[in-house]
N, C-alpha and C positions, 0 to 999 in steps of 0.2 A: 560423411564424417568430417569433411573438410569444416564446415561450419562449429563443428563441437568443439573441434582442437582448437582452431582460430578463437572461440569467447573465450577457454580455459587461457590462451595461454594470454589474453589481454586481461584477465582477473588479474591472473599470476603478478604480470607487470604492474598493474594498476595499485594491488594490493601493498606490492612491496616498496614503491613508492610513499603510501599511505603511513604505512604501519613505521617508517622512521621520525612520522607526528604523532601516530596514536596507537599507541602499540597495540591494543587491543583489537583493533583489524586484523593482526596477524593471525586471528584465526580462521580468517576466511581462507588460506590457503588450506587449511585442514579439509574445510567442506568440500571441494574439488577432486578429491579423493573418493569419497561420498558419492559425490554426483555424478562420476565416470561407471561407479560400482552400479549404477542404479540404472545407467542407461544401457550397458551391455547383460542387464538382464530383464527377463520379462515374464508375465505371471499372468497365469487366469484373471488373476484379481486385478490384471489393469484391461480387460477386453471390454470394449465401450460399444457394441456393437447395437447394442439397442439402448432405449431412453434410460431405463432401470440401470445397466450395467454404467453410463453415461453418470448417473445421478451418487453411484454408491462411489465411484472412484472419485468425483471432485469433494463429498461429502469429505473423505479422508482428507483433502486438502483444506477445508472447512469452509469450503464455498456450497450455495445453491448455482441453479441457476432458469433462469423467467425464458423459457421459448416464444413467451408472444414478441416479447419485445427483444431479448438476443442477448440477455445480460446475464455476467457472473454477478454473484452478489454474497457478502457474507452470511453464515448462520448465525442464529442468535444465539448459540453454544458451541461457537465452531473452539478449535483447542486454543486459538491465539487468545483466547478468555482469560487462561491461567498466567499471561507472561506476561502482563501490563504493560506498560510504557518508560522507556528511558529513552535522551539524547542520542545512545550510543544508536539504536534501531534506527533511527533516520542518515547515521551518520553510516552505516552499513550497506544504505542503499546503492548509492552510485556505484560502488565500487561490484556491485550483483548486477548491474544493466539496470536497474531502476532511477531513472532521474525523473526527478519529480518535484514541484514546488512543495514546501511545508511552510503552515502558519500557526506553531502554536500560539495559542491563549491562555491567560493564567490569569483567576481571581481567587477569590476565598469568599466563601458562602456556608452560612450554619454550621460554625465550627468546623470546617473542614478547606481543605485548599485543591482547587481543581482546575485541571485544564481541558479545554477545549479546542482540539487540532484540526486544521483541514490540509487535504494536502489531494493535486491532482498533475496529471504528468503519465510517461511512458512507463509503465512496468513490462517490461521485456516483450513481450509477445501481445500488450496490452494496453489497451487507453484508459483511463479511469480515476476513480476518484474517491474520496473518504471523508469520512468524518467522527472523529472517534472523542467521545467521553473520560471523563479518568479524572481519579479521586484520590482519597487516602494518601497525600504526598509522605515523603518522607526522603532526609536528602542522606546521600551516600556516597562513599567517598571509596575507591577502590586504584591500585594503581592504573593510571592513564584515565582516571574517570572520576571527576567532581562533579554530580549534580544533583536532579531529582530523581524519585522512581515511582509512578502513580500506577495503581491498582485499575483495573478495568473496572465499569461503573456498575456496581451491585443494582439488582435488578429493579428496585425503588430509587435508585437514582438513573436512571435510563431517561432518556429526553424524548420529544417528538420532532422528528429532523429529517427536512425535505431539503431535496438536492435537487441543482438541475446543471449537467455537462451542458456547455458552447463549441465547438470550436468555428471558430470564424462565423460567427453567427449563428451556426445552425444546430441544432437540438441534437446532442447524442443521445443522452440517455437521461431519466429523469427517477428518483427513488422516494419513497417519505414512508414516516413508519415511526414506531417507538422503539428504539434501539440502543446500544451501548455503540458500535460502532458502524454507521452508517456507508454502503460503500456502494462500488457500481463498476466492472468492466466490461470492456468490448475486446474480444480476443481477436487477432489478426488486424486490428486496427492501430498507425501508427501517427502521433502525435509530438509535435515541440511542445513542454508545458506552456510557453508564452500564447502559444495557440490557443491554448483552451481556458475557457472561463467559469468558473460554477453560481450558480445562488445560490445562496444556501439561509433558511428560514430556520430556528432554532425555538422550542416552545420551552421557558425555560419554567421553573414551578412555581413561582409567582412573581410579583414585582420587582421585590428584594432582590431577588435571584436575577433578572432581567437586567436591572441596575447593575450590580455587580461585574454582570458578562460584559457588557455593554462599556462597563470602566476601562475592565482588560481590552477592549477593542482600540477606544482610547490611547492608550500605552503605547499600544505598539504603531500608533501613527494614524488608525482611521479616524475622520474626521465628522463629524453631526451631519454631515451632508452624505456622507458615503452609508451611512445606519437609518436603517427604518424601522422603526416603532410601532408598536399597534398592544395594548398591554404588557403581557408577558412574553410576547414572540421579539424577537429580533431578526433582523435579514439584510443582507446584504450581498455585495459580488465581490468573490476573490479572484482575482485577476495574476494582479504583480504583487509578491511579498513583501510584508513591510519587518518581518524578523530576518536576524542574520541565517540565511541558509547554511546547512551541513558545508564543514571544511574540505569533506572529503567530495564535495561534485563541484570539480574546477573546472574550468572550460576546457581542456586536454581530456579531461573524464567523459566529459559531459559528451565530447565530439564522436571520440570511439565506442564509447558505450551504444549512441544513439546509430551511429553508421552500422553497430550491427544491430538496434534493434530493427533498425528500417531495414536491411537485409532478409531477415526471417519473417518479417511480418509479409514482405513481398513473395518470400515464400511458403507462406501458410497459405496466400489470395492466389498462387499458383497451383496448389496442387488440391484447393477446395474448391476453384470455380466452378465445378462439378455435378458439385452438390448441394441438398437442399434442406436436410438438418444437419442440428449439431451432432450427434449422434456417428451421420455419415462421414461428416466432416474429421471428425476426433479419427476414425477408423482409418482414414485415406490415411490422417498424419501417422499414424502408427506402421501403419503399411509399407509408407512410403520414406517416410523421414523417423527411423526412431530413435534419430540422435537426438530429436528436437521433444518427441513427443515428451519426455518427461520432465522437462522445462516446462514444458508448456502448460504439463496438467497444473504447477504451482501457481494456478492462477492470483495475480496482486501479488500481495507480501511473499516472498519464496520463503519457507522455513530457516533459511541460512540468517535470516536475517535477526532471527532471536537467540541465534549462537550466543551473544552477548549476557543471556540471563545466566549460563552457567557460571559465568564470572561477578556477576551478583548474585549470588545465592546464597554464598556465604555471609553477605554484611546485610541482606535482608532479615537473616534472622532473627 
């Protein structure tokens, strides 16, 4: 239990630091509440003790996940569908354990204004990476929050988008597919975002569209040498970001957050060296650690992080 009180009570700290620039982080103290509620109980419905029981409880968290190759990955109707994308979400992360680089992209194509994000780095208990779609802008203006808020990408706007994690050279994990938000983690694996590097090839629906992305690349700093071309694909490697990162993962954030991710991730490689699926693996954590286990099932994005739509809900209408 030492571990569980120790993240809550550097939330606590971190948040209320946060929340005297943005007020709207003060709700992640409320979550904390939540997530103490969640770990001192436990239910049939979280027993992972075979593949099936494994598959329906991360389902809930709107992940798959690939046993050949050892990867969580998103559904293509996992719930994060319904909550589109704002600022606020990435500015949510640090302050949850998730430090992670973000690049969005922003052009306008066929009457519509759309960005295109990547973003790859530590999510708490996780290495990984994304790449998400989103359309339909519209801007909104709420206290502590000026900006935009895009729709997840309706299923004929969905793109062909191939990924491939680096870290230090070497191949984590690789994903491609027609998807709205493209993603990839490694559980128990621990990472500096500076460490890891993605390509990422983007098939966009035709020329017009191609150009366009390609402007937004532009913009934000890459340069004709860093873009590869081949009709309507575009590809390149995100490395170092060239947008202004979230306010809220300063280098004090960034330190503590990562000291405990590296903590639990060496204790997840401790108490699964063991074993030989996921399956077994999830079990030992539950068994063994259930302060951790339901942190952990929130694989990538943790739920907390779309706290923020409740406070959009009212000016999206």
């Amino acid at each position: 239990m030492v571990i569980i009180f120790a993240v809550v009570f550097v939330l606590a700290v971190v948040v209320l630091w946060v929340s005297k620039q943005w007020p709207i982080v003060k709700a992640r103290i409320k979550s904390v509440g939540t997530l103490l509620g969640a770990l001192l109980s436990r239910s049939k419905e979280d027993d992972v003790d075979t593949e099936k029981d494994m598959n329906a409880l991360i389902k809930r968290a709107g992940y798959a996940y690939n046993a050949k190759k050892g990867i969580f990955y998103s559904r293509m109707n996992a719930w994060q569908r319904k909550f589109g994308y704002c600022r606020l979400y990435d500015e949510a992360c640090a302050p949850l354990g998730m430090i992670v680089d973000c690049e969005p992209i922003t052009f306008d194509y066929g009457g519509k204004r759309w960005m295109i994000e990547f973003w790859k780095g530590q999510y708490d208990f996780t290495t990984g990476c994304e790449v998400g779609v989103y359309t339909a802008a519209r801007d909104v203006r709420i206290r502590g929050f000026d900006g935009t808020f895009y729709d997840c990408a309706s299923d004929e706007d969905m793109l062909d988008i191939a990924m491939t994690l680096r870290k230090k050279g070497q191949t984590l994990l690789d994903r491609r597919g027609r998807h709205w938000w493209q993603t990839g983690f490694l559980l128990g694996v621990f990472s500096e975002p500076s460490e890891l590097a993605m390509r990422i090839s983007i098939k966009l629906k035709n020329r017009a569209m191609s150009d366009a992305f390609a402007g937004g690349l532009y913009r934000v700093g890459y340069t004709e040498d860093e873009i590869a071309r081949s009709g309507k694909t575009v590809s390149l490697d995100f490395t170092k970001p060239r947008t202004p990162q979230p306010i809220t993962r300063t280098p004090h954030t960034a330190y503590i957050m990562q000291w405990k991710n590296k903590l639990v991730c060496d204790q997840y490689q401790q108490i699964t060296r063991a074993y030989d699926t996921m399956p077994k693996k999830l079990a030992a954590m539950r068994e063994k650690a259930p302060e951790m286990f339901e942190i952990m099932m929130n694989v990538g994005r943790r739920k907390e992080v779309f706290d923020a739509y409740d406070a959009l809900r009212g000016a999206l209408r």
